[in-house]
Backbone bond lengths (Angstrom), bond angles and torsions (degrees), N, CA, C in turn:
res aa  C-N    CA-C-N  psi(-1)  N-CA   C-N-CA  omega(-1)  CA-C   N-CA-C  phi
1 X - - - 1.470 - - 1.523 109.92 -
2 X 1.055 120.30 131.92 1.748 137.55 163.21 1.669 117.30 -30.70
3 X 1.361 103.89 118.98 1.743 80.24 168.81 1.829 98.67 -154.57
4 X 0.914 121.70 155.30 1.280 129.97 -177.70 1.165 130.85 -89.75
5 X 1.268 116.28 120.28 1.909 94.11 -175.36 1.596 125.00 -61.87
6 X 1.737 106.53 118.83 1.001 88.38 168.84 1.810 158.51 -82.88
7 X 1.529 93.74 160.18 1.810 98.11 -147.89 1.745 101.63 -46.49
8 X 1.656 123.06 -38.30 1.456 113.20 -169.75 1.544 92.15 -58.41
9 X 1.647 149.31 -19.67 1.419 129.92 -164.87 1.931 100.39 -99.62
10 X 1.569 93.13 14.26 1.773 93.94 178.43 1.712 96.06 -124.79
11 X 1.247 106.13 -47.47 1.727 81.45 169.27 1.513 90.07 -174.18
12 X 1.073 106.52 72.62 1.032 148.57 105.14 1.688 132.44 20.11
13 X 1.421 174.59 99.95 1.618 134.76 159.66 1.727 82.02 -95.70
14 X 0.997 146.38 43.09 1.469 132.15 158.97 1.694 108.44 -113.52
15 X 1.375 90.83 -25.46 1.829 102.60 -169.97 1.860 107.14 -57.69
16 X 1.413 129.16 128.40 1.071 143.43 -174.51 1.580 106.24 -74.64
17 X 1.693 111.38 -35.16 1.436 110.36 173.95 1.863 95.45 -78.63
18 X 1.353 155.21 -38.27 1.162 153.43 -158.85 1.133 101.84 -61.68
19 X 1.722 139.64 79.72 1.530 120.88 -159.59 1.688 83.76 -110.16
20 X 1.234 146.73 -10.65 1.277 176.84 66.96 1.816 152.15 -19.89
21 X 1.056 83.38 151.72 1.996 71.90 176.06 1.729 93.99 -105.07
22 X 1.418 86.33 146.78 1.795 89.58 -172.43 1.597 90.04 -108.07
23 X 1.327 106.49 152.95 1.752 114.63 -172.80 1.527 88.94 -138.95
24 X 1.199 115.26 104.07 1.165 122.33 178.52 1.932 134.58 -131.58
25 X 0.970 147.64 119.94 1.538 147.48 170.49 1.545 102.79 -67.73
26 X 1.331 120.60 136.39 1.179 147.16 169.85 1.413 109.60 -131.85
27 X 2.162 105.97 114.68 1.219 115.06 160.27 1.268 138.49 -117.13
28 X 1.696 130.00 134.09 1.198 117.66 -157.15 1.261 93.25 -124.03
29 X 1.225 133.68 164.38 1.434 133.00 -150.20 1.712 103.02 172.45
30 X 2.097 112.50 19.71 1.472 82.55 -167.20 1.389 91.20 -118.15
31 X 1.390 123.92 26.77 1.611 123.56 -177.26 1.595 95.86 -121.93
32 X 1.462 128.28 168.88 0.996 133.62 146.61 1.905 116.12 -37.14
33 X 1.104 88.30 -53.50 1.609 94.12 -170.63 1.630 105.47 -86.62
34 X 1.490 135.61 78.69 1.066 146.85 129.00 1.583 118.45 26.60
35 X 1.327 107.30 128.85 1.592 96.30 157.21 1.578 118.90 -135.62
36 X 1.248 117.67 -147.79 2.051 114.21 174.71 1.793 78.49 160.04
37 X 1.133 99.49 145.52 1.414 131.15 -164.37 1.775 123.47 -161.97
38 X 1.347 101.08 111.89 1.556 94.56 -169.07 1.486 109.45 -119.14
39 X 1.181 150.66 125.23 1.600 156.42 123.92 0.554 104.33 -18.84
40 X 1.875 134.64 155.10 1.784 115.16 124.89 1.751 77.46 -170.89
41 X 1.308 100.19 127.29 1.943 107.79 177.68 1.074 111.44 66.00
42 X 1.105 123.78 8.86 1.383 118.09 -167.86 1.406 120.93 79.21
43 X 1.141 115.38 29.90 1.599 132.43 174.42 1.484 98.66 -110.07
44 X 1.640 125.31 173.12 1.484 129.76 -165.15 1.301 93.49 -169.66
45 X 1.617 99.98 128.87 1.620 107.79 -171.87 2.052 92.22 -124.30
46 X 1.121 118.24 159.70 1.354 125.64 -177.34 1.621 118.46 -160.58
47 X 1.801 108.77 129.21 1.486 107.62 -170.33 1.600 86.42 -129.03
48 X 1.206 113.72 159.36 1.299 134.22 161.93 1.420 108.41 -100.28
49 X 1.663 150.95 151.22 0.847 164.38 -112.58 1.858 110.47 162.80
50 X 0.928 106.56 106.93 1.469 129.61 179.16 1.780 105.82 -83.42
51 X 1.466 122.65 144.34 1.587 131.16 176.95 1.460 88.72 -29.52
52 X 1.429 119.46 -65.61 1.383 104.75 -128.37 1.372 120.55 -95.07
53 X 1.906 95.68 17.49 1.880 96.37 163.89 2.026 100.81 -116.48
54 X 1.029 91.48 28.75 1.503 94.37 169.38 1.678 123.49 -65.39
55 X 1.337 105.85 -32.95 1.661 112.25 -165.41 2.200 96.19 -84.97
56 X 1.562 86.22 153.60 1.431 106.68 -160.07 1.402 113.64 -37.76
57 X 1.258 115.23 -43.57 1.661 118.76 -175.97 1.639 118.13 -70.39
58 X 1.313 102.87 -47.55 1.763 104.35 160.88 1.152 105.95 -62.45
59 X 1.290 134.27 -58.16 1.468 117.92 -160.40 1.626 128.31 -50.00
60 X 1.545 79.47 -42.76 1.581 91.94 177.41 1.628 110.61 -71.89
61 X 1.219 122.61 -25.07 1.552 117.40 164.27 1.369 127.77 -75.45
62 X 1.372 99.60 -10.93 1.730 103.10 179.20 1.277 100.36 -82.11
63 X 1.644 120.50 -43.30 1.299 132.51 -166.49 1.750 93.71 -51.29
64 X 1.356 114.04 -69.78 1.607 124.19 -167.60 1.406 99.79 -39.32
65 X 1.402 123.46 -52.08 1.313 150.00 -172.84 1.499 111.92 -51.48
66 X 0.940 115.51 -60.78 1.468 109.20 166.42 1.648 116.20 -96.33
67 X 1.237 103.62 21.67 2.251 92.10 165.01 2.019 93.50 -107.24
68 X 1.055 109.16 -38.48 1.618 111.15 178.60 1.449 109.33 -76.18
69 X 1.430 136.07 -9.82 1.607 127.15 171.72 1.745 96.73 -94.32
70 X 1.273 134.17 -34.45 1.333 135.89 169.68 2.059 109.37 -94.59
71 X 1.390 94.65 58.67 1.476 100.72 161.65 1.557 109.26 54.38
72 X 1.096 155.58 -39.04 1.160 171.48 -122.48 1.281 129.98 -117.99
73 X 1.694 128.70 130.06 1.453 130.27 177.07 1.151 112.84 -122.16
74 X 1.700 103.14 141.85 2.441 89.08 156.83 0.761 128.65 -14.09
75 X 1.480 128.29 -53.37 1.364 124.77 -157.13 1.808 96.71 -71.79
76 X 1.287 112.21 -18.41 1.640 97.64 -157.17 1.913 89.29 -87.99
77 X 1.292 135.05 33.37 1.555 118.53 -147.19 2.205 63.62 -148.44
78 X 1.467 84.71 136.49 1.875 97.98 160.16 1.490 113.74 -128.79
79 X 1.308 115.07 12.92 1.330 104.60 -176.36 1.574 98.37 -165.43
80 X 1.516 108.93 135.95 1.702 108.19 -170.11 2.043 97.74 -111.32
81 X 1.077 125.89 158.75 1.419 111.79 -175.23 1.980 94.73 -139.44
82 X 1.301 125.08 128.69 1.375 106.76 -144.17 2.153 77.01 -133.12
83 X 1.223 129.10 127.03 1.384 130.94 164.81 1.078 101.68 -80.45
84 X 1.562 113.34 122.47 1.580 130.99 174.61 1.479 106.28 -98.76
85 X 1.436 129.29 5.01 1.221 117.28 152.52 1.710 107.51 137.22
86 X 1.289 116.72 -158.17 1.679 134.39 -7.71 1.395 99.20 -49.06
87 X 1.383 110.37 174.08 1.393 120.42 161.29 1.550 111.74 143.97
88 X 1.211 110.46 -166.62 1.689 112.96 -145.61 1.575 102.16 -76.76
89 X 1.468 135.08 124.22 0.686 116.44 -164.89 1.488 140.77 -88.90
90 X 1.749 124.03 11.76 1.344 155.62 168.70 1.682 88.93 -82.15
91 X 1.693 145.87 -17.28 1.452 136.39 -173.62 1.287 95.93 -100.14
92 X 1.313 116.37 -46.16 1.543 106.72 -162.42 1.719 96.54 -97.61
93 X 1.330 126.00 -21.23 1.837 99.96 166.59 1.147 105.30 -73.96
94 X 1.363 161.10 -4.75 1.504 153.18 -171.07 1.427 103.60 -106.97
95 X 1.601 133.96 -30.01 1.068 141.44 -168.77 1.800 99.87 -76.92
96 X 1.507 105.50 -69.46 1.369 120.17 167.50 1.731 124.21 -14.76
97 X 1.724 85.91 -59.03 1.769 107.73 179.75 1.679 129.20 -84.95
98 X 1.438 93.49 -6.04 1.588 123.84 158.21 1.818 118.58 -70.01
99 X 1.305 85.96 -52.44 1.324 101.41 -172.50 1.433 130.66 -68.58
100 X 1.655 90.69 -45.88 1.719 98.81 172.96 1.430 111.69 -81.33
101 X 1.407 119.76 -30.14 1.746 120.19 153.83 1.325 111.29 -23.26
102 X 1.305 111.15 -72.12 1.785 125.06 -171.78 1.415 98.87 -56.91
103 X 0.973 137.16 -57.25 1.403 148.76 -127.51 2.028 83.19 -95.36
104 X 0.891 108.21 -66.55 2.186 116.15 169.13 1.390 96.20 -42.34
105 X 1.407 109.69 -73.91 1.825 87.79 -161.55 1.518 120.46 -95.12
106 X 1.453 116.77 36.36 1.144 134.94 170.82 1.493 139.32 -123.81
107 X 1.783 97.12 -9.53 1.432 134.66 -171.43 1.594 94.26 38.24
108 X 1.538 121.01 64.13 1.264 115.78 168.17 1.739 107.89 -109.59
109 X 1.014 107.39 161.07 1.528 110.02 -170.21 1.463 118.65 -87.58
110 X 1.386 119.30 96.65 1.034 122.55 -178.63 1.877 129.48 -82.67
111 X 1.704 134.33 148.17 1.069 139.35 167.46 1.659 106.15 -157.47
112 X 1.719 95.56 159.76 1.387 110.22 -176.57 1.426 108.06 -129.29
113 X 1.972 93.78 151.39 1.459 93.42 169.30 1.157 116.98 -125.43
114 X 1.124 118.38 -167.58 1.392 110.97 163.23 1.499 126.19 -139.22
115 X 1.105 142.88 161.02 1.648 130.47 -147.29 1.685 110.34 -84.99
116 X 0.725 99.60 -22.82 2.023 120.47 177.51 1.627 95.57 -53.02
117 X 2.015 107.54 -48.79 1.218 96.84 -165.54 1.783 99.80 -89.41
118 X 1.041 116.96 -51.53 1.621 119.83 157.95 1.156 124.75 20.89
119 X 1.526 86.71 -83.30 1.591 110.26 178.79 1.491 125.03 -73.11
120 X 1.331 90.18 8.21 2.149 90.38 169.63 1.452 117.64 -111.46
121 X 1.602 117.83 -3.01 1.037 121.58 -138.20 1.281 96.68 -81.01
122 X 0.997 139.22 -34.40 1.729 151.71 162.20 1.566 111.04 -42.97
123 X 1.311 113.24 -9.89 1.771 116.77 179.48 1.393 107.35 -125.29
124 X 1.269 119.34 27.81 1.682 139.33 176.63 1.644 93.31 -54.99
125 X 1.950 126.20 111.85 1.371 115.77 -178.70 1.416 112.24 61.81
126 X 1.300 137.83 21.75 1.863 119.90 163.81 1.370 95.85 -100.16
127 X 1.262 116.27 -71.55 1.430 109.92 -168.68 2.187 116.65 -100.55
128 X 1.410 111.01 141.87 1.062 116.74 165.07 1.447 123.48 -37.43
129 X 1.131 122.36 -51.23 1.419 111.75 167.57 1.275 104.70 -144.62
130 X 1.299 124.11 153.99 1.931 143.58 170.37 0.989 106.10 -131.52
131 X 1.495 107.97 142.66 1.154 132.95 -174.16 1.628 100.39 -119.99
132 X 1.279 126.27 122.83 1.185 127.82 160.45 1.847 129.23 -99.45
133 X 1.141 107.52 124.58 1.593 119.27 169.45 1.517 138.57 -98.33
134 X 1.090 103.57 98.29 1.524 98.46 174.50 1.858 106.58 -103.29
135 X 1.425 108.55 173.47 1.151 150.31 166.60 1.547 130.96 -99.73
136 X 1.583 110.90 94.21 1.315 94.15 167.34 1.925 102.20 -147.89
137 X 1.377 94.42 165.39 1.503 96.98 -170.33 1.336 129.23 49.57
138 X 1.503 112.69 20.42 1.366 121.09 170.65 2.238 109.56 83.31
139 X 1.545 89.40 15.11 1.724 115.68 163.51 0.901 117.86 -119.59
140 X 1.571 124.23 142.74 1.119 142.23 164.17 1.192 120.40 -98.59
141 X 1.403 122.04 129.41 1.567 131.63 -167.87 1.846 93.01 -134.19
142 X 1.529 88.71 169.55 1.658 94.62 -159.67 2.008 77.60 -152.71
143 X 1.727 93.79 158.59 1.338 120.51 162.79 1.327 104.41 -167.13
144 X 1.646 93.09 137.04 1.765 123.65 150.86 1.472 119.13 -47.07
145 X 1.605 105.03 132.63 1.526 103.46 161.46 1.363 105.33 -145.71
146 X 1.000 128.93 124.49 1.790 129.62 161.65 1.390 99.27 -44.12
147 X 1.970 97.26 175.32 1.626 95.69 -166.26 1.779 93.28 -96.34
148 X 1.195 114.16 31.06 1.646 101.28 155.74 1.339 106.70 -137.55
149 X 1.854 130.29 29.47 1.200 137.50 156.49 1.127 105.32 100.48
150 X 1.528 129.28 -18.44 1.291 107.53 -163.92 1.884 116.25 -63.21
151 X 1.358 144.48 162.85 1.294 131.75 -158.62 1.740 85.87 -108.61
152 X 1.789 94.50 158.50 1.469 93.90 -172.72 1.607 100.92 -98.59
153 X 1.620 110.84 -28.28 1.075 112.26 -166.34 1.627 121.19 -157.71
154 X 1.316 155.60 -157.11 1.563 120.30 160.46 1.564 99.38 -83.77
155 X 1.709 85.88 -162.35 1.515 84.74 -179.41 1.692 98.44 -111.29
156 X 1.230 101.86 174.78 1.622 112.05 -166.77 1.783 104.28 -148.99
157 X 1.509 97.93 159.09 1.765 99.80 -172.13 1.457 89.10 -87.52
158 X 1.942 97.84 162.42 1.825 118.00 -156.85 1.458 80.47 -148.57
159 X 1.117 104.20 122.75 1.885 118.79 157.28 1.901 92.68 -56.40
160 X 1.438 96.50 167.28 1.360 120.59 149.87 1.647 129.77 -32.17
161 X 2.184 82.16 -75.12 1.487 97.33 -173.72 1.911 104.59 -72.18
162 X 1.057 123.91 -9.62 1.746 112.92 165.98 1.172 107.90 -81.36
163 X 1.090 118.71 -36.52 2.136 103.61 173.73 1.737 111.41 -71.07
164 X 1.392 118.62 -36.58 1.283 98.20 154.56 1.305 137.60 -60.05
165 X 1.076 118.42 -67.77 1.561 136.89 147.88 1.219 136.52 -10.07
166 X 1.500 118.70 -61.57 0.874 128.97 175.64 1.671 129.69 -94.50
167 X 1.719 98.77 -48.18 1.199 93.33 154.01 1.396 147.23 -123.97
168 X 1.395 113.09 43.15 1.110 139.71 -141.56 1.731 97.76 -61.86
169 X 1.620 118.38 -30.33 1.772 124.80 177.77 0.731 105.53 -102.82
170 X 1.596 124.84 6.98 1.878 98.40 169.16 1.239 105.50 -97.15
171 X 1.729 112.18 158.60 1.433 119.37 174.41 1.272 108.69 -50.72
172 X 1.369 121.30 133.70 1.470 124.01 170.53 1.987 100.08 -136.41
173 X 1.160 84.95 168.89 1.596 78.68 -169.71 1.911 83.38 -159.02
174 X 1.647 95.68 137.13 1.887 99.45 -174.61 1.940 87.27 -134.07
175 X 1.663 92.24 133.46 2.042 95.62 -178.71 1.678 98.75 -62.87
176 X 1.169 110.83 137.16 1.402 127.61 156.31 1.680 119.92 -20.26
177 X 0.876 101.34 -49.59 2.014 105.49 -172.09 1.398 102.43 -90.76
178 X 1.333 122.20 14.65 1.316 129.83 169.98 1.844 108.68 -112.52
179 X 0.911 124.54 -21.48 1.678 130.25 -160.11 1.312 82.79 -78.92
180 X 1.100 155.23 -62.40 1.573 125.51 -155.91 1.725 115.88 -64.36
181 X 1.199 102.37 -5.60 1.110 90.95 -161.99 2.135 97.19 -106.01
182 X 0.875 118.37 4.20 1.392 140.44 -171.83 1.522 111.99 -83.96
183 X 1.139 140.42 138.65 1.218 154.85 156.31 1.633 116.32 -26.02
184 X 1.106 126.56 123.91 1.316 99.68 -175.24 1.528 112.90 -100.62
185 X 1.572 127.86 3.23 1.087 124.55 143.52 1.656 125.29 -48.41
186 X 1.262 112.09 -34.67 1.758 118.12 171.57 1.077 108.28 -70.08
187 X 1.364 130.13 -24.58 1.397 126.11 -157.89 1.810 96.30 -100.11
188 X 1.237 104.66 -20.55 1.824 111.83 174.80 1.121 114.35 -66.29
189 X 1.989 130.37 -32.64 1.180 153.05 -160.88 1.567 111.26 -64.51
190 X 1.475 139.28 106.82 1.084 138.22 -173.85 1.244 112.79 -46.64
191 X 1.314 114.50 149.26 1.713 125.47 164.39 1.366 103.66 62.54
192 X 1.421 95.99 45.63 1.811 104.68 151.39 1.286 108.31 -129.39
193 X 1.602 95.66 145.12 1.407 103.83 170.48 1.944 113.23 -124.60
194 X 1.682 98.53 154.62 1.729 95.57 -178.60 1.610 91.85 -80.48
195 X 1.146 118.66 -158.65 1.538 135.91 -171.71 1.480 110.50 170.91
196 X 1.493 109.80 134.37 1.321 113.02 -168.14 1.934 84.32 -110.59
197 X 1.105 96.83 147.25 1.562 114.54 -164.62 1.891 96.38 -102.31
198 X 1.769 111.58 117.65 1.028 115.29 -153.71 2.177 83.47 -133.39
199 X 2.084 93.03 102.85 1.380 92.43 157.79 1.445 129.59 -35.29
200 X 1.471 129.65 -37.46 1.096 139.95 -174.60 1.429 126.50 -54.96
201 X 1.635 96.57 -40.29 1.377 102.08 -178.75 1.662 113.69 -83.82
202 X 1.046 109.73 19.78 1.837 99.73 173.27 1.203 108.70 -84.23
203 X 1.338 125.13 -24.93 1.421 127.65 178.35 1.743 108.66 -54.71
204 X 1.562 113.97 -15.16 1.484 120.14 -168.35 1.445 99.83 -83.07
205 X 1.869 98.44 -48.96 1.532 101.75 175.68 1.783 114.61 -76.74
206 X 0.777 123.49 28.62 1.464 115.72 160.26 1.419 99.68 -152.92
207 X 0.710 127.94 37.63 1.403 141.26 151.56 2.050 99.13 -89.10
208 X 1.902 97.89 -61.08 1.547 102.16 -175.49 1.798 109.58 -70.11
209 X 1.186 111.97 -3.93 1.239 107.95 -179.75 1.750 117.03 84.91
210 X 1.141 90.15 38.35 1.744 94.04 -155.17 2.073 96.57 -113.26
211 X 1.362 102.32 -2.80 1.765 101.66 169.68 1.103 117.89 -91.13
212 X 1.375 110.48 148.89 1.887 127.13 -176.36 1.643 98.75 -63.84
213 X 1.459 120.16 96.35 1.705 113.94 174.97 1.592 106.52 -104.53
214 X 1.168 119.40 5.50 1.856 119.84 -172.90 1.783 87.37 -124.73
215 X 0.964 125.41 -96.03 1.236 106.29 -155.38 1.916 109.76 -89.04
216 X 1.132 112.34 124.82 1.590 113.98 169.35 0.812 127.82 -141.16
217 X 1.622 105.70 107.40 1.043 116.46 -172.89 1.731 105.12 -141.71
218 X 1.340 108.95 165.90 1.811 121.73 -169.19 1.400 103.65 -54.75
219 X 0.989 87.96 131.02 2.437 96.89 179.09 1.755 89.51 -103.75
220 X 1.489 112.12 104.35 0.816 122.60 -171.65 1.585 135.60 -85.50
221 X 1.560 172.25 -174.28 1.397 132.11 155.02 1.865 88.34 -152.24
222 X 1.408 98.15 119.66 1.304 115.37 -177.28 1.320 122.64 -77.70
Protein backbone atom coordinates (compact mmCIF):
# COMPACT_ATOMS: atom_id res chain seq x y z
CA UNK A 1 0.00 0.00 0.00
CA UNK A 2 1.11 3.72 -0.85
CA UNK A 3 2.17 5.97 1.79
CA UNK A 4 3.89 9.25 1.86
CA UNK A 5 6.67 10.36 3.70
CA UNK A 6 5.73 11.98 6.45
CA UNK A 7 6.14 15.90 6.35
CA UNK A 8 7.35 16.05 10.40
CA UNK A 9 10.37 13.38 8.86
CA UNK A 10 10.88 16.33 6.03
CA UNK A 11 10.77 19.27 8.18
CA UNK A 12 9.57 18.43 10.70
CA UNK A 13 10.80 20.28 14.54
CA UNK A 14 10.10 16.64 15.95
CA UNK A 15 12.21 14.91 13.17
CA UNK A 16 15.60 13.51 14.82
CA UNK A 17 17.26 13.82 11.25
CA UNK A 18 15.80 17.84 11.19
CA UNK A 19 18.98 19.07 13.14
CA UNK A 20 18.42 22.22 10.70
CA UNK A 21 16.50 23.93 8.03
CA UNK A 22 18.17 23.15 4.78
CA UNK A 23 17.99 26.19 2.19
CA UNK A 24 18.80 24.75 -0.80
CA UNK A 25 18.72 25.24 -5.09
CA UNK A 26 17.91 22.24 -7.05
CA UNK A 27 18.93 21.86 -10.80
CA UNK A 28 17.51 19.65 -13.34
CA UNK A 29 18.58 19.92 -16.78
CA UNK A 30 18.10 16.16 -17.93
CA UNK A 31 14.68 16.46 -19.86
CA UNK A 32 13.85 18.82 -22.54
CA UNK A 33 11.63 20.53 -20.15
CA UNK A 34 14.06 22.10 -17.56
CA UNK A 35 13.64 22.76 -14.03
CA UNK A 36 15.35 25.12 -10.85
CA UNK A 37 13.88 24.82 -7.50
CA UNK A 38 14.63 26.87 -4.46
CA UNK A 39 14.01 26.30 -0.42
CA UNK A 40 14.82 28.88 1.88
CA UNK A 41 12.74 29.08 5.52
CA UNK A 42 10.66 26.94 4.50
CA UNK A 43 9.38 28.86 1.56
CA UNK A 44 9.66 27.11 -2.20
CA UNK A 45 10.27 28.98 -5.29
CA UNK A 46 9.85 27.06 -8.88
CA UNK A 47 10.81 27.89 -12.72
CA UNK A 48 10.28 25.81 -15.65
CA UNK A 49 13.10 26.00 -18.20
CA UNK A 50 12.67 25.39 -21.90
CA UNK A 51 15.79 23.40 -24.27
CA UNK A 52 16.95 26.46 -25.28
CA UNK A 53 18.21 28.11 -21.96
CA UNK A 54 19.80 24.89 -21.02
CA UNK A 55 23.48 25.66 -22.25
CA UNK A 56 26.01 27.06 -19.54
CA UNK A 57 25.74 30.81 -20.10
CA UNK A 58 21.86 30.97 -20.04
CA UNK A 59 21.58 28.70 -17.41
CA UNK A 60 23.55 30.42 -15.19
CA UNK A 61 21.50 33.65 -16.04
CA UNK A 62 18.26 32.09 -15.58
CA UNK A 63 19.54 30.75 -12.30
CA UNK A 64 20.54 34.62 -11.16
CA UNK A 65 17.25 35.42 -12.85
CA UNK A 66 15.00 33.72 -10.92
CA UNK A 67 16.83 33.99 -7.16
CA UNK A 68 16.75 38.07 -7.69
CA UNK A 69 12.87 38.14 -9.11
CA UNK A 70 11.95 35.87 -5.86
CA UNK A 71 13.81 38.19 -3.32
CA UNK A 72 16.80 35.96 -3.05
CA UNK A 73 20.78 35.42 -3.33
CA UNK A 74 23.56 32.56 -3.16
CA UNK A 75 24.52 33.51 -0.25
CA UNK A 76 20.94 32.84 1.16
CA UNK A 77 21.16 28.90 -0.50
CA UNK A 78 23.68 26.23 1.68
CA UNK A 79 23.27 23.45 -0.37
CA UNK A 80 23.03 23.08 -4.36
CA UNK A 81 21.36 19.55 -5.54
CA UNK A 82 22.42 19.03 -9.34
CA UNK A 83 20.41 15.77 -11.52
CA UNK A 84 23.11 13.79 -13.15
CA UNK A 85 20.65 12.10 -15.23
CA UNK A 86 19.85 9.92 -17.51
CA UNK A 87 19.25 12.49 -19.92
CA UNK A 88 20.31 14.60 -22.83
CA UNK A 89 23.64 15.00 -22.76
CA UNK A 90 24.42 18.97 -23.90
CA UNK A 91 21.57 19.49 -20.37
CA UNK A 92 23.26 17.59 -17.98
CA UNK A 93 27.12 18.56 -19.11
CA UNK A 94 26.18 22.37 -18.82
CA UNK A 95 23.99 21.83 -15.74
CA UNK A 96 26.84 19.78 -13.94
CA UNK A 97 29.44 22.69 -14.94
CA UNK A 98 26.97 25.32 -13.70
CA UNK A 99 26.67 23.80 -10.65
CA UNK A 100 30.06 22.99 -9.45
CA UNK A 101 30.98 26.69 -10.74
CA UNK A 102 28.44 27.98 -8.09
CA UNK A 103 29.15 25.51 -5.64
CA UNK A 104 33.61 26.57 -6.11
CA UNK A 105 33.07 30.10 -5.99
CA UNK A 106 30.49 30.09 -3.41
CA UNK A 107 31.86 27.32 -1.06
CA UNK A 108 28.27 26.00 -1.23
CA UNK A 109 27.70 22.38 -0.69
CA UNK A 110 27.16 20.55 -3.52
CA UNK A 111 25.37 16.72 -4.46
CA UNK A 112 23.73 14.80 -7.27
CA UNK A 113 20.99 12.64 -8.08
CA UNK A 114 19.69 10.88 -10.36
CA UNK A 115 15.95 10.26 -11.49
CA UNK A 116 15.91 6.32 -11.10
CA UNK A 117 16.54 7.31 -7.47
CA UNK A 118 14.02 10.36 -7.50
CA UNK A 119 11.36 8.62 -8.46
CA UNK A 120 11.29 6.15 -5.49
CA UNK A 121 11.73 8.47 -2.94
CA UNK A 122 8.02 8.55 -1.89
CA UNK A 123 8.34 4.55 -1.19
CA UNK A 124 11.31 5.14 1.37
CA UNK A 125 10.46 1.58 3.72
CA UNK A 126 6.87 0.53 1.93
CA UNK A 127 7.93 -1.95 -0.27
CA UNK A 128 10.90 -4.61 -0.12
CA UNK A 129 12.17 -3.88 -3.31
CA UNK A 130 11.36 -1.14 -6.37
CA UNK A 131 12.15 -1.20 -9.41
CA UNK A 132 12.24 2.01 -11.27
CA UNK A 133 11.55 2.72 -15.14
CA UNK A 134 12.28 5.34 -17.20
CA UNK A 135 12.12 6.11 -20.93
CA UNK A 136 14.56 7.55 -23.04
CA UNK A 137 15.45 7.50 -26.74
CA UNK A 138 12.67 5.29 -27.46
CA UNK A 139 14.48 2.57 -24.53
CA UNK A 140 13.50 1.38 -21.63
CA UNK A 141 15.91 0.98 -18.77
CA UNK A 142 15.04 -0.25 -15.27
CA UNK A 143 16.84 -0.12 -11.67
CA UNK A 144 16.80 -1.93 -8.31
CA UNK A 145 16.28 -0.29 -5.03
CA UNK A 146 15.87 -1.88 -1.56
CA UNK A 147 13.04 -0.58 0.55
CA UNK A 148 15.42 2.13 1.98
CA UNK A 149 16.88 3.02 -1.66
CA UNK A 150 19.98 1.77 -1.43
CA UNK A 151 20.76 0.51 -5.42
CA UNK A 152 21.53 -3.16 -5.92
CA UNK A 153 23.23 -2.72 -9.05
CA UNK A 154 23.34 -0.12 -12.22
CA UNK A 155 20.68 0.18 -14.31
CA UNK A 156 20.45 -1.65 -17.66
CA UNK A 157 18.05 -1.53 -20.93
CA UNK A 158 14.57 -3.93 -20.59
CA UNK A 159 12.57 -4.82 -23.74
CA UNK A 160 8.84 -4.36 -23.35
CA UNK A 161 8.04 -8.05 -23.27
CA UNK A 162 10.60 -8.39 -19.92
CA UNK A 163 8.74 -5.73 -18.00
CA UNK A 164 5.69 -7.58 -18.74
CA UNK A 165 7.00 -10.85 -18.35
CA UNK A 166 9.24 -10.68 -16.12
CA UNK A 167 8.28 -8.20 -13.93
CA UNK A 168 4.97 -7.68 -14.34
CA UNK A 169 4.35 -8.09 -9.84
CA UNK A 170 7.01 -6.33 -8.83
CA UNK A 171 6.56 -2.83 -7.54
CA UNK A 172 7.60 -0.63 -10.29
CA UNK A 173 7.02 2.91 -10.21
CA UNK A 174 7.61 5.28 -13.79
CA UNK A 175 7.99 9.60 -12.98
CA UNK A 176 4.92 11.24 -14.25
CA UNK A 177 6.45 13.46 -17.17
CA UNK A 178 7.60 10.28 -18.53
CA UNK A 179 4.12 8.12 -18.80
CA UNK A 180 2.96 9.50 -22.00
CA UNK A 181 5.54 8.53 -23.59
CA UNK A 182 5.50 4.71 -22.28
CA UNK A 183 3.85 1.68 -23.66
CA UNK A 184 0.59 1.29 -22.53
CA UNK A 185 0.83 -2.39 -22.12
CA UNK A 186 3.51 -1.45 -19.16
CA UNK A 187 1.32 0.88 -17.85
CA UNK A 188 -1.55 -2.15 -17.68
CA UNK A 189 1.16 -4.25 -15.60
CA UNK A 190 0.12 -4.62 -11.87
CA UNK A 191 1.91 -2.94 -9.00
CA UNK A 192 2.93 0.06 -10.76
CA UNK A 193 2.73 3.24 -9.74
CA UNK A 194 3.16 6.93 -11.74
CA UNK A 195 4.97 9.52 -9.43
CA UNK A 196 5.16 13.10 -9.81
CA UNK A 197 8.84 14.07 -9.14
CA UNK A 198 8.87 16.63 -6.18
CA UNK A 199 12.32 18.95 -5.94
CA UNK A 200 11.43 19.09 -2.35
CA UNK A 201 11.88 15.78 -1.45
CA UNK A 202 15.71 15.52 -1.97
CA UNK A 203 16.19 17.16 1.17
CA UNK A 204 14.69 13.52 2.51
CA UNK A 205 17.34 11.88 0.37
CA UNK A 206 20.20 13.69 1.77
CA UNK A 207 19.00 13.97 4.83
CA UNK A 208 19.31 9.65 4.54
CA UNK A 209 22.56 10.13 3.01
CA UNK A 210 21.54 8.50 -0.08
CA UNK A 211 23.09 11.56 -2.70
CA UNK A 212 26.20 11.25 -4.95
CA UNK A 213 28.53 13.96 -2.72
CA UNK A 214 32.19 12.48 -3.96
CA UNK A 215 31.90 11.73 -7.36
CA UNK A 216 29.35 13.81 -9.75
CA UNK A 217 29.18 13.31 -12.57
CA UNK A 218 26.34 12.86 -15.72
CA UNK A 219 24.71 9.20 -15.63
CA UNK A 220 24.66 9.04 -19.10
CA UNK A 221 22.38 6.52 -21.65
CA UNK A 222 23.86 5.70 -25.01
Amino acid sequence: MFKSIPKDLLIGKNSSMNMYIMNFLSIDCSTEIGSLFVKTKNKTFNKVLQSDKLNNDLLMYEILDFLSKNNLKLDNISQIFVNQGPGNFSGLRGSLATAKGISLSKNINLAGYNTFLWSCVKFFDVENYIFSLIKFREKYFIKKFDRYLKSFANFKEISIDEIINKYNSEFKVVPENMKKYFDKKILKTSNIKTVKLNHAELEFLKLKGLLDEETIKPLYIK
